[in-house]
Backbone bond lengths (Angstrom), bond angles and torsions (degrees), N, CA, C in turn:
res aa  C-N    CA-C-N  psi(-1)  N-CA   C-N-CA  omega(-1)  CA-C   N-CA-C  phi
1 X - - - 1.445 - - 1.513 112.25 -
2 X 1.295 115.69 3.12 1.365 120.92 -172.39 1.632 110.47 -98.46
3 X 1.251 141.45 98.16 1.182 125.13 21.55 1.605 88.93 -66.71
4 X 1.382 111.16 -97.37 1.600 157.82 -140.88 1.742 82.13 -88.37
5 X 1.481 131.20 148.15 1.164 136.24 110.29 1.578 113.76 -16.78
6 X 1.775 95.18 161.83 1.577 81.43 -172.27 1.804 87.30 -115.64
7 X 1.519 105.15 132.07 1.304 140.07 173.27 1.176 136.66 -87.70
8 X 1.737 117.14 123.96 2.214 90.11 -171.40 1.848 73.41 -131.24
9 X 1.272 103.49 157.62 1.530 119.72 178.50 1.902 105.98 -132.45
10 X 1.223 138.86 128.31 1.301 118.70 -172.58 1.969 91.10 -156.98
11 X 1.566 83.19 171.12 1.598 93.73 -173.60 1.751 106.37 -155.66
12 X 0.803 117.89 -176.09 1.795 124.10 -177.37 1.346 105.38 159.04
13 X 1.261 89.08 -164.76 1.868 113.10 -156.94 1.742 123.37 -164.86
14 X 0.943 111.96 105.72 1.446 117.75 -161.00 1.526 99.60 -107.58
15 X 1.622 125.15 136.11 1.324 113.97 156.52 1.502 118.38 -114.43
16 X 1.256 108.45 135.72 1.768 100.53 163.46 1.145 123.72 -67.31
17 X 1.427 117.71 125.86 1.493 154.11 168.49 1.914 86.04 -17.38
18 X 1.672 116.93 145.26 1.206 110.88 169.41 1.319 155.65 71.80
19 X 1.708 83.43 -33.78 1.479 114.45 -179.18 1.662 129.29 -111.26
20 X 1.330 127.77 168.76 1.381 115.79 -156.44 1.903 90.53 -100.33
21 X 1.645 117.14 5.83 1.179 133.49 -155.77 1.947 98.81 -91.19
22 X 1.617 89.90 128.04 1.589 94.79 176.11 1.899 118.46 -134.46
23 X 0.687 110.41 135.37 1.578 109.26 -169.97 1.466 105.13 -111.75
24 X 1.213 114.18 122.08 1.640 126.98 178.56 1.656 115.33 -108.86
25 X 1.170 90.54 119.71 2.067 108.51 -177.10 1.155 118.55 -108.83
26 X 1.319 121.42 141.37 1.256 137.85 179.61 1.418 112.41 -144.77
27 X 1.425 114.04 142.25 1.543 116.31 175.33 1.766 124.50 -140.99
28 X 0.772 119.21 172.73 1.782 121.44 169.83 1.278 109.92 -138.24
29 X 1.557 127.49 123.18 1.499 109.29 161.42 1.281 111.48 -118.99
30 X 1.393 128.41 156.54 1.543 120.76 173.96 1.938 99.23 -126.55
31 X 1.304 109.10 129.19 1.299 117.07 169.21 1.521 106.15 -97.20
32 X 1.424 112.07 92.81 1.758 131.19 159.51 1.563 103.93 -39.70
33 X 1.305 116.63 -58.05 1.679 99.55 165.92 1.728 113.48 -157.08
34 X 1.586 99.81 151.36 1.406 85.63 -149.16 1.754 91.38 -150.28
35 X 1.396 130.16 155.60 1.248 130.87 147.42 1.770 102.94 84.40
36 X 1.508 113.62 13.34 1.666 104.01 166.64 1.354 101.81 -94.84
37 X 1.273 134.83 66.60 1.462 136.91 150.92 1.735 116.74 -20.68
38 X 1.030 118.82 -56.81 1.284 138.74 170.30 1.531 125.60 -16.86
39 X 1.687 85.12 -69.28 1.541 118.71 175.29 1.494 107.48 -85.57
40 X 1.340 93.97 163.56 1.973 108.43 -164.61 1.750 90.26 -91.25
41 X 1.224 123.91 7.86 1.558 118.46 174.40 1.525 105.24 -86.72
42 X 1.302 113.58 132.78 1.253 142.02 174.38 1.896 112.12 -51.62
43 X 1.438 123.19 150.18 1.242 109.24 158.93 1.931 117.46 -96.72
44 X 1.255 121.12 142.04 0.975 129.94 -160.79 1.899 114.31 -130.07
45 X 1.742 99.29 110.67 1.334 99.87 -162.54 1.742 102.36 -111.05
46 X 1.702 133.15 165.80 1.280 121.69 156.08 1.432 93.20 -126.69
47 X 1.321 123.80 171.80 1.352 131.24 -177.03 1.548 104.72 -147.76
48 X 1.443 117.65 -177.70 1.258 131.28 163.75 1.657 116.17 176.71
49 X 1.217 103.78 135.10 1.450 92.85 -179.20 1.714 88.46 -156.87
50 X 1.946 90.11 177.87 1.045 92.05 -171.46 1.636 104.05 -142.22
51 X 1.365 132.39 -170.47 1.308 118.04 -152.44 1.926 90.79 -174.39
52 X 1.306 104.88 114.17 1.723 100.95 -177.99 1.552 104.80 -132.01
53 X 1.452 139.81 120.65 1.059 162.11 95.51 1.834 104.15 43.50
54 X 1.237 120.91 109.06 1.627 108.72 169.57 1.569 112.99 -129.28
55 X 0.741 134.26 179.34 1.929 128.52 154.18 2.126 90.74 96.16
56 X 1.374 115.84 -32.24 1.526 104.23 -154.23 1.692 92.48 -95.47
57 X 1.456 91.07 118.62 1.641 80.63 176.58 2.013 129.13 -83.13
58 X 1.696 99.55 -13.94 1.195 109.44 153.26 1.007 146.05 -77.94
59 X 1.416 119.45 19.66 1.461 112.72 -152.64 1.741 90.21 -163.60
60 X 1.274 115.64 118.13 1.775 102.59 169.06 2.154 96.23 -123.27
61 X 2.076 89.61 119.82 1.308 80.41 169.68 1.425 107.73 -152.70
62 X 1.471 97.86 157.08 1.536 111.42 -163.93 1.245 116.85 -145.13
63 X 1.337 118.96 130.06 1.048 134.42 -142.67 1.706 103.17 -117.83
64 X 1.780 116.85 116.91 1.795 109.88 -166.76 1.828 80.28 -109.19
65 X 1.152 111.65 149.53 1.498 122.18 152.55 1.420 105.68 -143.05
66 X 1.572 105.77 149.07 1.631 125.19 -168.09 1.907 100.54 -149.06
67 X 0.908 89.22 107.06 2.117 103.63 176.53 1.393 113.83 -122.41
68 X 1.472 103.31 170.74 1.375 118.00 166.49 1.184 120.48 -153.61
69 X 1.166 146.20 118.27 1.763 151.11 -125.44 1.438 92.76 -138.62
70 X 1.130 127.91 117.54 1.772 118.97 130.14 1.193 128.89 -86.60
71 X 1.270 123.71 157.24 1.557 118.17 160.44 1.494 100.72 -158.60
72 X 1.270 98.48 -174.29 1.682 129.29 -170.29 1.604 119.40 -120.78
73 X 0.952 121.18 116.45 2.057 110.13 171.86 1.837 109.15 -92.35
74 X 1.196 89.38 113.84 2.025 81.51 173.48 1.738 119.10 -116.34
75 X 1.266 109.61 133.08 1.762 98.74 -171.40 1.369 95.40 -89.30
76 X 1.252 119.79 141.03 1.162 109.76 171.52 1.687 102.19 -130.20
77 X 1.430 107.17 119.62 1.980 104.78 170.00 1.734 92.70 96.14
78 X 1.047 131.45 -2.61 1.730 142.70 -171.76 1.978 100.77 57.77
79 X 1.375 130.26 -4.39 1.322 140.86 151.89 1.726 114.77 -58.58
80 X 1.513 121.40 -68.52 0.751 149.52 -109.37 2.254 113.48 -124.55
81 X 1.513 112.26 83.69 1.628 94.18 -158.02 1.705 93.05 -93.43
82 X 1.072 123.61 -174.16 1.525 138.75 -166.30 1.428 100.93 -158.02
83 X 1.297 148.83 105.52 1.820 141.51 134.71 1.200 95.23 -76.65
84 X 1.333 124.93 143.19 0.965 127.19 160.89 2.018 71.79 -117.07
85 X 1.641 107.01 161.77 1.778 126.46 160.04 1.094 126.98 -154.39
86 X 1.248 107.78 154.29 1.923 101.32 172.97 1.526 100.34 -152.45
87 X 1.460 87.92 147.64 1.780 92.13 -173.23 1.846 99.54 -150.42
88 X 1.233 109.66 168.42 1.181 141.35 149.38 1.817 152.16 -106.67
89 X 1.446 107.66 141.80 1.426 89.14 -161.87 1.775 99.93 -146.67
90 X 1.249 106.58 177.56 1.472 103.73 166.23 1.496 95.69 -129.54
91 X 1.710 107.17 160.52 1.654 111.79 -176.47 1.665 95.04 -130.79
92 X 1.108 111.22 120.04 1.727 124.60 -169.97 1.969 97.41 -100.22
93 X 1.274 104.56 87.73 1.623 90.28 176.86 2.247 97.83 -84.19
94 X 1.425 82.36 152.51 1.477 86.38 179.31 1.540 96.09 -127.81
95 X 1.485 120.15 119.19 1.721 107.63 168.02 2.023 102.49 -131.98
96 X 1.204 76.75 155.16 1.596 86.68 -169.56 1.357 85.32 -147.74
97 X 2.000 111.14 129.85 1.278 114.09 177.12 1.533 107.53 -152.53
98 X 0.998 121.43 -175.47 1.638 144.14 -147.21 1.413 99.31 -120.92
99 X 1.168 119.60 -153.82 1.783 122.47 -179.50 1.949 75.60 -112.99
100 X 1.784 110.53 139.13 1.452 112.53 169.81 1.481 105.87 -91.00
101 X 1.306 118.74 166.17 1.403 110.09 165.46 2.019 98.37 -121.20
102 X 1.633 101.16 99.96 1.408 91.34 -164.21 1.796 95.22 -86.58
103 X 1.048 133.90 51.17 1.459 136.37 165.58 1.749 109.03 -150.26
104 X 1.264 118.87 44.89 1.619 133.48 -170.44 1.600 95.10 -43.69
105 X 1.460 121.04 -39.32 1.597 122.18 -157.03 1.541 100.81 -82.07
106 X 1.453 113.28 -5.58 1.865 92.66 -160.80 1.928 85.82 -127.63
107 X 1.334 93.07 124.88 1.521 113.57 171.73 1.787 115.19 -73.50
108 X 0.835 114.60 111.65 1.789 101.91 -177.49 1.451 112.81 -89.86
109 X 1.328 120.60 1.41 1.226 111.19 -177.96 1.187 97.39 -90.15
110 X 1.702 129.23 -47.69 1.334 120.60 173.88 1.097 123.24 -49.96
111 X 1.463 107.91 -36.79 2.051 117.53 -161.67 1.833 92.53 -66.96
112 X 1.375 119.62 -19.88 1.407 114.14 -161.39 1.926 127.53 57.57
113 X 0.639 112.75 -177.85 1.848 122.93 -156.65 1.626 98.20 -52.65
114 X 0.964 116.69 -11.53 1.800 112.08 177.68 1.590 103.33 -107.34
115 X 1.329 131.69 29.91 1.109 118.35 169.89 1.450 142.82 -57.16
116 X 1.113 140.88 133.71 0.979 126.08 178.51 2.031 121.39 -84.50
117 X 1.486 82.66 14.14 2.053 95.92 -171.93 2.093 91.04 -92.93
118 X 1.506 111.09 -31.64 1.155 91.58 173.16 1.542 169.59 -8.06
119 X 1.109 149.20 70.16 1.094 143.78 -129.72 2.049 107.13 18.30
120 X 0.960 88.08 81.12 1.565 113.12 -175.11 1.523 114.45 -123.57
121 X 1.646 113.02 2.46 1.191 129.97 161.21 1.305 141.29 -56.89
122 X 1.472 149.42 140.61 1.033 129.07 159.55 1.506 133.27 -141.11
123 X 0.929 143.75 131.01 1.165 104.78 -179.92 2.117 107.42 -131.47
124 X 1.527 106.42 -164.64 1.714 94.57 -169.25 1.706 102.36 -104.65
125 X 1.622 94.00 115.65 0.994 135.32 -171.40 1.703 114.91 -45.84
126 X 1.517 113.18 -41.17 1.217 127.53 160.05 1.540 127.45 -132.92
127 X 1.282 104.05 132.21 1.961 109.21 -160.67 1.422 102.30 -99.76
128 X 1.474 111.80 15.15 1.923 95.95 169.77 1.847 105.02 -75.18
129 X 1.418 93.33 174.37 1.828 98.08 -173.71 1.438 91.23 -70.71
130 X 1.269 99.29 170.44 1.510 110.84 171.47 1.315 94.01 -127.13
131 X 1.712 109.94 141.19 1.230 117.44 176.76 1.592 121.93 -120.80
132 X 1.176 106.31 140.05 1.929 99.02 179.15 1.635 107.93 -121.86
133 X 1.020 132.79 141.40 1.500 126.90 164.14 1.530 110.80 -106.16
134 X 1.258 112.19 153.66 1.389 113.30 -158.94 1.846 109.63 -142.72
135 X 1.057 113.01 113.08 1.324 114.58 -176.15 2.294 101.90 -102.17
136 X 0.956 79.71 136.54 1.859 93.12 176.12 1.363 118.45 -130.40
137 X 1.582 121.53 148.95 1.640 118.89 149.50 0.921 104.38 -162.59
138 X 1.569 126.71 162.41 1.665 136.96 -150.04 1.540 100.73 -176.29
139 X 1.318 105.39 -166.04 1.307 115.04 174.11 1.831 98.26 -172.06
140 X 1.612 93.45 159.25 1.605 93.23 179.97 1.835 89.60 -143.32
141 X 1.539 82.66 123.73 1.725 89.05 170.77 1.585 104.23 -117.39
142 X 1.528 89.05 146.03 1.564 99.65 -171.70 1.573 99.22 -126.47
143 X 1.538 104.75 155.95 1.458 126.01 170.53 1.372 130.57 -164.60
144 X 1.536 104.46 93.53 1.349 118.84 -171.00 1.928 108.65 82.78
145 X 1.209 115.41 -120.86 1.574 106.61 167.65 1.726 112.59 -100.24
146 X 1.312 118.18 15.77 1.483 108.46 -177.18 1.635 83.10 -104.50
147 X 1.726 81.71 170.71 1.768 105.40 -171.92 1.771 96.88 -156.04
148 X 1.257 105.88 130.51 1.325 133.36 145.95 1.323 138.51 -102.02
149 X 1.651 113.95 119.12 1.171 106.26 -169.26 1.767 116.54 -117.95
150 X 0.818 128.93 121.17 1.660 116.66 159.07 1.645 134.92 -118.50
151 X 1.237 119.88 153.31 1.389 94.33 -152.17 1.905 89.12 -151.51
152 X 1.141 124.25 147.65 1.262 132.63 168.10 1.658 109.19 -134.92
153 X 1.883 100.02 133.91 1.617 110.86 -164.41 1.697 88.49 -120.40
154 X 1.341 112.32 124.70 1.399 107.63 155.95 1.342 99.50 -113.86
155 X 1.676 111.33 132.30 1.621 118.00 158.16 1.305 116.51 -106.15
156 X 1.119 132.10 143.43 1.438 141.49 -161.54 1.622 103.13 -96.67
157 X 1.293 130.09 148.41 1.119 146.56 -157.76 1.599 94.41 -112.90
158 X 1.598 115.64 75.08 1.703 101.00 -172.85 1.734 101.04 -165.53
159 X 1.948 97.97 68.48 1.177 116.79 -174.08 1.772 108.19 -82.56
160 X 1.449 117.76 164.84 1.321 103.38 -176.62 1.616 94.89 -88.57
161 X 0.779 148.76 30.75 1.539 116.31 156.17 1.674 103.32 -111.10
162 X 1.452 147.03 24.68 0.928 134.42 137.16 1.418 100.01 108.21
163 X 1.340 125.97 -27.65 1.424 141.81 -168.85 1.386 123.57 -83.01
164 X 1.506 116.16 17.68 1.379 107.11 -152.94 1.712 117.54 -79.71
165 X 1.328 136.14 125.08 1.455 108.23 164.99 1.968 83.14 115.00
166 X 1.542 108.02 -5.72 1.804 100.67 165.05 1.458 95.79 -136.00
167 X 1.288 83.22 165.92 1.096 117.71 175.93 1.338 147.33 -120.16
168 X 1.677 120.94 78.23 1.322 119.62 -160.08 1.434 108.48 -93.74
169 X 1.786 116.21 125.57 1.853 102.53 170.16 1.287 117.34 -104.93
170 X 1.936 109.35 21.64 1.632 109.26 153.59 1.431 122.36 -89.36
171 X 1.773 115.14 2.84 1.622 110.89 -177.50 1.769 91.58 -112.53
């Protein structure tokens, strides 16, 4: 902690393949404690970032995540480092939308009374956040400039509308 904790601040920009659709990210992490290799104390990080939806004019969505990671650095052979980590997080989806038109290519006024654009509409049925919690752990071994990584994500099935894991296409 001497000066500052150690701090990372970052941002980017992802586009979908095809599409006029772009998603803009931003994050903060703060490592509470970090870099005593030495000692049998763990390093200990929290994060949060966030992730918002651009280009779709039906659809506004944004994405909050909030974690907290530990891990370990081990030398092994004085070549050779090992983290193994595991952390936890929650994932706050936020969507807010319009009526979609999920058949943009098919005109129904032209197609006439047999269309297939027909109530072909949809839109999201309920606008509370949806929440996921997410447990992880992995490890990254390094040697020299190569890196190995492996990593296991469990997300929990524990949305607020109670429904998770069915599937109704009358709601």
């Amino acid at each position: 902690w001497l000066p500052l904790p150690g701090f990372e601040i970052g941002a980017g920009a992802t586009k979908l393949i095809d599409s006029s659709m772009y998603a803009v990210q931003a994050y903060a992490k703060l490592a509470l404690h970090e870099g005593f290799h030495d000692w049998a104390i763990p390093s200990l990080a929290v994060r949060g970032a966030v992730s918002h939806l651009l280009g779709a004019s039906q659809v506004d969505l944004t994405i909050v995540s909030v974690d907290a990671t530990v891990s370990k650095s081990f030398g092994i052979a004085g070549t050779v480092t090992l983290d193994p980590y595991a952390g936890a997080g929650a994932l706050l989806g936020i969507v807010r939308g319009q009526v979609i038109d999920t058949t943009p290519g098919v005109d129904a006024f032209a197609d006439g009374a047999g269309s297939n654009d027909i109530n072909a509409n949809t839109t999201f049925p309920d606008p509370d956040t949806i929440v996921r919690w997410r447990l992880w752990a992995g490890f990254r071994l390094v040697y020299a400039f190569l890196a190995f990584t492996g990593e296991f994500v469990y997300t929990f099935c524990n949305d607020s509308a109670g429904n998770c894991g069915k599937m109704d296409p009358l709601k």
